[in-house]
C-alpha positions, 0 to 999 in steps of 0.5 A, spaced: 100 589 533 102 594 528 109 596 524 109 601 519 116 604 516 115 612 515 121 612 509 123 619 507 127 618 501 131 625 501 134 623 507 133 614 506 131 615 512 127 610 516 122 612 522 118 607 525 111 607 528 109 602 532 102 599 535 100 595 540 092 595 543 092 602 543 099 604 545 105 606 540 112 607 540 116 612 535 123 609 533 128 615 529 123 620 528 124 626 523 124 633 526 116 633 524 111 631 529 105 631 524 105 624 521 107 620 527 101 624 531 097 623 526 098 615 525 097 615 532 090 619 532 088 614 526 089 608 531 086 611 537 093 610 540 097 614 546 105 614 544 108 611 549 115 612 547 120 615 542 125 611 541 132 613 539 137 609 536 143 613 538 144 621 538 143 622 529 149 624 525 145 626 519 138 629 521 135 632 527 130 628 530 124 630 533 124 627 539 123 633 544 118 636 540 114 629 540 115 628 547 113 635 549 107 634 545 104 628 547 108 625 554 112 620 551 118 618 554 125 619 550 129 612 550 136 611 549 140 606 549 146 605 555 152 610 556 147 616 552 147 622 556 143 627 553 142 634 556 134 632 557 129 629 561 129 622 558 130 614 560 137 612 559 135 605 558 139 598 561 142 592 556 137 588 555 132 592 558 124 590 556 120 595 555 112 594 555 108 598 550 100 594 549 100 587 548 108 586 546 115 588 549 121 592 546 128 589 548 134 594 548 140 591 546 146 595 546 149 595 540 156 600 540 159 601 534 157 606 530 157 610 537 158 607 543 151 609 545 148 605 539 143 600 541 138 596 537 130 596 539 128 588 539 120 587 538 117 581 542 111 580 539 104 577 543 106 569 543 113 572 546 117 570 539 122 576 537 119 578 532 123 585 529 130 589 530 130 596 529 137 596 529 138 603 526 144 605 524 148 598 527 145 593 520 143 596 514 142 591 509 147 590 505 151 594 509 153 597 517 153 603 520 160 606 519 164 607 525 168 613 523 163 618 526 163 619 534 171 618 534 174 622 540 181 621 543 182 613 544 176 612 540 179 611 533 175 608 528 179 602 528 176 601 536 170 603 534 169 597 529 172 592 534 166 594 538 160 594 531 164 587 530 162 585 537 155 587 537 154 584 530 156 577 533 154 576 539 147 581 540 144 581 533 146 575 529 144 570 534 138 572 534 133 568 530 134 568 523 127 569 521 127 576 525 125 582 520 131 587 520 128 594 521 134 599 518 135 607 520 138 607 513 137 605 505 142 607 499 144 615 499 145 615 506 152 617 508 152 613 514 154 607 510 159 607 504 154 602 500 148 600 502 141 596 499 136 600 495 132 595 499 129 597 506 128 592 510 129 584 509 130 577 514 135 576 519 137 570 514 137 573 509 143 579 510 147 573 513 148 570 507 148 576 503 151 582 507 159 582 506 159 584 514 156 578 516 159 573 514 161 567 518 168 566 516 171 573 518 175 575 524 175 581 526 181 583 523 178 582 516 172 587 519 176 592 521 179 592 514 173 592 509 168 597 514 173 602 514 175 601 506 173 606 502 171 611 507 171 618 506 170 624 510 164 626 513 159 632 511 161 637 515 153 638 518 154 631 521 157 632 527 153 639 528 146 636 528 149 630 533 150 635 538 143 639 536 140 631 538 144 630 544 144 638 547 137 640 544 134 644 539 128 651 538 122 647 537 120 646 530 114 651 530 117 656 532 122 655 526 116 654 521 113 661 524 120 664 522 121 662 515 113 662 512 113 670 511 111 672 504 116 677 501 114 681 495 119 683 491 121 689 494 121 687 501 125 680 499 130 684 496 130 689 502 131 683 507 136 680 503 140 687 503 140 688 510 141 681 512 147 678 508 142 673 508 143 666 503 139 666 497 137 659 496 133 658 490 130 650 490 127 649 483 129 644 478 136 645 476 133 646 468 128 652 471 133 655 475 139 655 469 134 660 465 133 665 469 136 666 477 136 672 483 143 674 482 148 671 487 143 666 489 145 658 489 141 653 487 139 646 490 133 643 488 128 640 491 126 635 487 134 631 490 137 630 495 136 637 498 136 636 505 143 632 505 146 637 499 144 643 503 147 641 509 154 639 506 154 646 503 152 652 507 157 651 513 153 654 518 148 652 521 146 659 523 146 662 516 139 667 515 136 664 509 131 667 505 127 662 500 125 662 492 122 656 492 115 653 486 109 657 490 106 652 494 113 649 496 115 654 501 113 650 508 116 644 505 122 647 503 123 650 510 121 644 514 126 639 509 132 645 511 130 644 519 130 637 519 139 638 518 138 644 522 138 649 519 133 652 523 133 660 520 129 661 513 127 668 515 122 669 509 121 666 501 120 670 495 111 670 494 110 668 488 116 665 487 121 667 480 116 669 476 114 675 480 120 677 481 121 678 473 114 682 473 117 687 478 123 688 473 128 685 478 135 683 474 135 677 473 141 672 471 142 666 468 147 660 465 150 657 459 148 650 458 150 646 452 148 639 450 152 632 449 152 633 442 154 641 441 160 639 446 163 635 442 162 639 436 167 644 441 172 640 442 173 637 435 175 644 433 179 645 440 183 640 444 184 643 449 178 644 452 177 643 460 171 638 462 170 639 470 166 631 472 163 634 479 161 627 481 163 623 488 170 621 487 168 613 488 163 616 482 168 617 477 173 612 479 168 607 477 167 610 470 168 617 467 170 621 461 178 620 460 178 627 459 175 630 464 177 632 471 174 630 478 171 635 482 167 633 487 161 638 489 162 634 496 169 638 497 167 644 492 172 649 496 178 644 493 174 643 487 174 650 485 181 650 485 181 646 479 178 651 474 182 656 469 177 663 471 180 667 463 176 660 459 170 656 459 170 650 463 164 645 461 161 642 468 157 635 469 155 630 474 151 624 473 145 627 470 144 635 471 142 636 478 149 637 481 153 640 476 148 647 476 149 647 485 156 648 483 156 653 477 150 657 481 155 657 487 161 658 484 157 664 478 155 668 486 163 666 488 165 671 481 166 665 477 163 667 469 166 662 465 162 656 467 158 652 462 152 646 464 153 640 460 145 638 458 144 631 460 150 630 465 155 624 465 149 619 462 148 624 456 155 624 454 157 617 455 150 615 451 152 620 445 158 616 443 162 621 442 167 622 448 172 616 450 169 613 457 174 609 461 173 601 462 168 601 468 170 598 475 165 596 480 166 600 486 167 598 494 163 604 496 158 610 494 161 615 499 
């Protein structure tokens, strides 16, 4: 038997592959085929089976795509309804694949269609639980995401409370727990940065786990500290449930070369989005006007899906040249299915062909507090989570999220220079070139972000706090 764990840290997502005398199992698989085929080409293995969770929140998965491609059967757990051919699993259900077993273990909660996938091993010994977004380590899936008429995240806690103690933690405590998720994801308000761990292990240390707590105390500690979801979330959850465009045809779509001329042409008669993804400090220097930056080089999948409101939107692509497919493929794995071309050459050949070009300021820590020694009204804008800055911040600065951008620009003065910083620098240029194309001019980039400022000794810091939730 073999169990690779395939992690893509843009998204701290975990997909699995799974092997047993020359047949394998994809559990949560991302919206690419490539890397499961090719695992599975390796060992000589025919996918047998997809393995799906629950319907995803934050991705689209790529389970059609897998399926159409290789005869795989799509499994869900009970109560899914998907709007295509796949095997509606019952509780407790076993599943052959080789030489070994996978149990379905029902488990709602984080959605009433949520299930665990337990892996019985040669010798008949539970071995692994694939428990996807029900236990993470450190944390649980949150149950606020598939709330719908009486199904409050109250209810919905009870029933991840319920899951937890009598499908889960009486399983061996040596079992290895395989999690959907790791830190950064927004399916869980704090989890581990590690990704994987011992049954044992998690019920002495995961906070929801322990032995002591009622159900009350659950509910309370699992919905503390929740914020609201990216808007993206329940958009990709129905891409997932009611289906999707196959992801060739959107990688056929957005690899079209555009020199400068026909890129700006498009652009022009298409309104389309101009979404630039190098390094924030490039982009600072020299940018397409009217185009925002997410860099690559981050979280740019989850950030593009809690910033470009429609899925729908054209988008048209300056990326590092040699980076577009992967730029197209990252934006498809949220949804965003119609990039419809990308700036050949990158931003360089845009400067050859004599194109206007803009740019922001940026100053460092130093060079901002030599300004705010000769005026005391300066206006400092801290762009990070709020749980970011309630934990530690300036004490002249004022929150604003680039979560909630459209409340956030709210808070800045047009007719005088506003000084924006994030933790360290990617943030903080999103929401200036967002805002620059929205016909805000007097935004400065703090070099460095937050770390900068506070390592400089030159700005008052808040005493720090430790947070109950990274959301």
């Amino acid at each position: 038997m073999k169990i690779e764990q395939i992690y893509t840290g843009c998204l701290a997502h975990g997909a699995y592959y799974i092997e047993s005398n020359g047949e394998a199992a994809i559990v949560d698989p991302l919206r690419e085929s490539a890397p499961y085929l090719q695992r599975a080409q390796a060992d000589h293995a025919k996918i047998k089976y997809v393995l799906e969770t629950h319907f995803h929140a934050d991705f689209v998965s790529g389970h059609l795509d897998l399926a159409k491609q290789t005869g795989a059967t799509i499994v869900f757990g009970p109560t899914a309804q998907p709007a295509f051919d796949a095997h509606v699993a019952q509780d407790g259900e076993l599943l052959s694949l080789g030489k070994i077993k996978i149990k379905v273990l029902h488990t709602p909660g984080h959605t009433m269609e949520s299930s665990c996938f337990l892996v019985i091993d040669e010798q008949g010994r539970e071995y692994a639980l694939f428990s996807g977004d029900t236990l993470f380590i450190g944390d649980v899936g949150r149950p606020d995401l598939a709330q719908k008429g009486a199904i409050t995240q109250e209810v919905l806690a009870g029933y991840l409370f319920d899951s937890l103690r009598n499908k889960v933690m009486t399983l061996p405590d040596d079992v290895i727990v395989y999690p959907g998720h790791g830190a950064g994801s927004a399916c869980g308000k704090n989890m581990s940065n590690e990704t994987t761990d011992t049954l044992a292990h998690q019920k002495a240390s995961n906070y929801a786990l322990r032995a002591d707590m009622t159900r009350e105390d659950f509910v309370k500690e699992v919905i503390t500290g929740l914020m609201p979801p990216p808007a993206y979330f329940p958009k990709n959850a129905a891409m997932n449930k009611m289906g999707y465009e196959s992801f060739t045809e959107v990688m056929k779509r957005g690899a079209r070369p555009l020199n400068a001329d026909a890129f700006e042409l498009v652009a022009g008669e298409t309104g389309a989005l101009l979404l630039d993804t190098r390094q924030p400090d490039e982009f600072i220097k020299g940018f397409i006007p009217n185009s925002i930056n997410i860099g690559m080089d981050g979280s740019f999948a989850p950030w593009a899906g809690a910033l470009i409101p429609d899925l729908k939107q054209e988008i048209l692509l300056v990326t590092e040249p040699g980076r577009e497919e992967e730029a197209i493929t990252r934006l498809a794995r949220v949804g965003y299915d119609f990039s419809i071309g990308f700036l050949e050459g990158g931003f360089e050949a845009w400067k050859k062909a004599g194109k206007e070009t803009d740019s922001i300021e940026s100053v460092s820590a130093a060079e901002l507090a030599g300004i705010c020694r000769e005026n005391s009204n300066v206006s400092i804008l801290d762009v990070r989570k709020k749980s970011e800055y309630d934990a530690e911040h300036l004490i002249d600065a004022v929150n604003a999220p680039l979560d909630y951008i459209n409340d956030s620009m709210t808070k800045i003065n047009r007719n005088a220079p506003t000084y924006i910083h994030c933790a360290g620098g990617y943030r903080s240029v999103i929401f200036i070139s967002i805002l620059k194309a929205r016909g805000f001019h007097n935004l400065v980039d703090v070099r460095g972000g937050f770390k900068a400022l506070k390592e400089s000794g030159k700005f008052k810091v808040s005493e720090y706090v430790a947070p109950n939730t990274m959301l």
